[in-house]
C-alpha positions in Angstrom: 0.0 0.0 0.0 1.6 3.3 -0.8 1.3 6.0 1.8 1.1 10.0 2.0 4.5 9.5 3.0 6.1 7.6 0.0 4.3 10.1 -2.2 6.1 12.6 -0.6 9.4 11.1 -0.4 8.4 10.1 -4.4 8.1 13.2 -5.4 10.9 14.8 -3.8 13.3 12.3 -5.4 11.6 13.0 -8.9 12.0 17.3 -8.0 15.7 16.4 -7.2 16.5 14.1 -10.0 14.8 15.6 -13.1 15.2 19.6 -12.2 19.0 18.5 -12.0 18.8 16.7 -15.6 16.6 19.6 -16.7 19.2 22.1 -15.5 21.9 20.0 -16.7 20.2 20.0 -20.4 20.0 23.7 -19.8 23.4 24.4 -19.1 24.5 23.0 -22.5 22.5 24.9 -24.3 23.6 27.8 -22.8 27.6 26.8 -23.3 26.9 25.5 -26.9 29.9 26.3 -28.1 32.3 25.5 -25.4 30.5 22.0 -24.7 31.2 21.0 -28.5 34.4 21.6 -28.3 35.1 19.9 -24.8 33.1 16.8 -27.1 35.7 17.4 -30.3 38.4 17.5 -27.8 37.5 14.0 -27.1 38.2 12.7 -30.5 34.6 12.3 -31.2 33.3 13.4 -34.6 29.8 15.6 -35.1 30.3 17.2 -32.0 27.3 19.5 -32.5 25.1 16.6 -33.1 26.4 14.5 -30.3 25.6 17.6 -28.2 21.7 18.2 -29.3 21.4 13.9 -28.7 22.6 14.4 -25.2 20.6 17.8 -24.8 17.4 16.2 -25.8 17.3 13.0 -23.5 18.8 14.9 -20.4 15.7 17.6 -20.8 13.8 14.3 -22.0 14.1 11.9 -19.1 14.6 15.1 -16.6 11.0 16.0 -17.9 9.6 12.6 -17.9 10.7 12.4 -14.0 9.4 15.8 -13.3 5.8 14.8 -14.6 5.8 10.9 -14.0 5.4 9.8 -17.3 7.4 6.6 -19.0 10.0 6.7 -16.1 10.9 3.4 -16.6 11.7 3.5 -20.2 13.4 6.6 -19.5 15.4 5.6 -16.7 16.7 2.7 -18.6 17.4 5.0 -21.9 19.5 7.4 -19.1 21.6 4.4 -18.0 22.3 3.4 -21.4 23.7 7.2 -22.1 25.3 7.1 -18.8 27.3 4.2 -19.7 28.3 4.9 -22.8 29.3 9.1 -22.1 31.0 7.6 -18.5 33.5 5.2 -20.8 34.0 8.3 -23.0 34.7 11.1 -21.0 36.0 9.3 -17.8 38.8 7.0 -17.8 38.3 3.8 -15.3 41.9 3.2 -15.0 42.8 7.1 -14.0 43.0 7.6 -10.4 41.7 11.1 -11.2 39.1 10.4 -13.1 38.0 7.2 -11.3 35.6 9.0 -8.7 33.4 10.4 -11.4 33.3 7.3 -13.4 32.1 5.2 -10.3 30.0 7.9 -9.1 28.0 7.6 -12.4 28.3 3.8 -12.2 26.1 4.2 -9.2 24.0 6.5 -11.0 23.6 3.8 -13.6 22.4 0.9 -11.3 20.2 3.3 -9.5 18.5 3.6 -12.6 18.6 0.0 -13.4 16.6 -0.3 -10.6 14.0 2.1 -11.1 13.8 0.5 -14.9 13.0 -2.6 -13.3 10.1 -1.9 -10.9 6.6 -3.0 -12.2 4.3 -0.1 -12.2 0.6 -1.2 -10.2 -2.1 0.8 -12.1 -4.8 1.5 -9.9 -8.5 1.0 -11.0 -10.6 3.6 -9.3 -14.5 3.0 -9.8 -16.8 5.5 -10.1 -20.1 5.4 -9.4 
């Protein structure tokens, strides 16, 4: 049974997590320029269009956890970017780099999880 209290808790986690992908999305939009070139400085090709990808499903899934809908296809769609930007841009076997790439390993099992939760639909009958 789901209580006033895991609705809360719910939708403080889905506040938390998509305003930060929303802001994130955002945020590369605003530094367009410098973003694609941190991307081209990579070695990745079609920086511009590998920055508009990631800008649509950060505001995508952030939006989809802001207003509860498809979470669990969006969750798992997150983890599958997560994986792929976190062997990119962050090098396992660098000490340096080796907190952010575990911290978004976490991220990405997190997510796993949420993908993996059955949704109970409700019936409500009215009379």
């Amino acid at each position: 049974m789901v209580t006033r209290y895991d609705k809360v808790i719910g939708s403080i986690g889905r506040l938390l997590f998509g305003g930060l992908l929303l802001y994130s999305g955002i945020q590369k939009i605003i530094s367009f320029a410098v973003t694609a070139n941190w991307i081209t400085s990579a070695g990745l090709p079609f920086s511009k269009f590998l920055l508009v990808v990631a800008i649509i499903i950060e505001i995508g899934v952030g939006l989809s956890f802001l207003f509860r809908y498809e979470t669990k296809q969006s969750s798992i769609l997150l983890a599958v970017y997560l994986i792929i930007v976190s062997f990119v841009f962050h090098n396992p076997f660098n000490p340096a780099q080796l907190v952010d790439f575990s911290k978004n390993m976490m991220i990405v099992g997190l997510l796993l999880v949420i993908g993996s939760i059955r949704v109970r639909r409700v019936k409500v009958h009215r009379e």
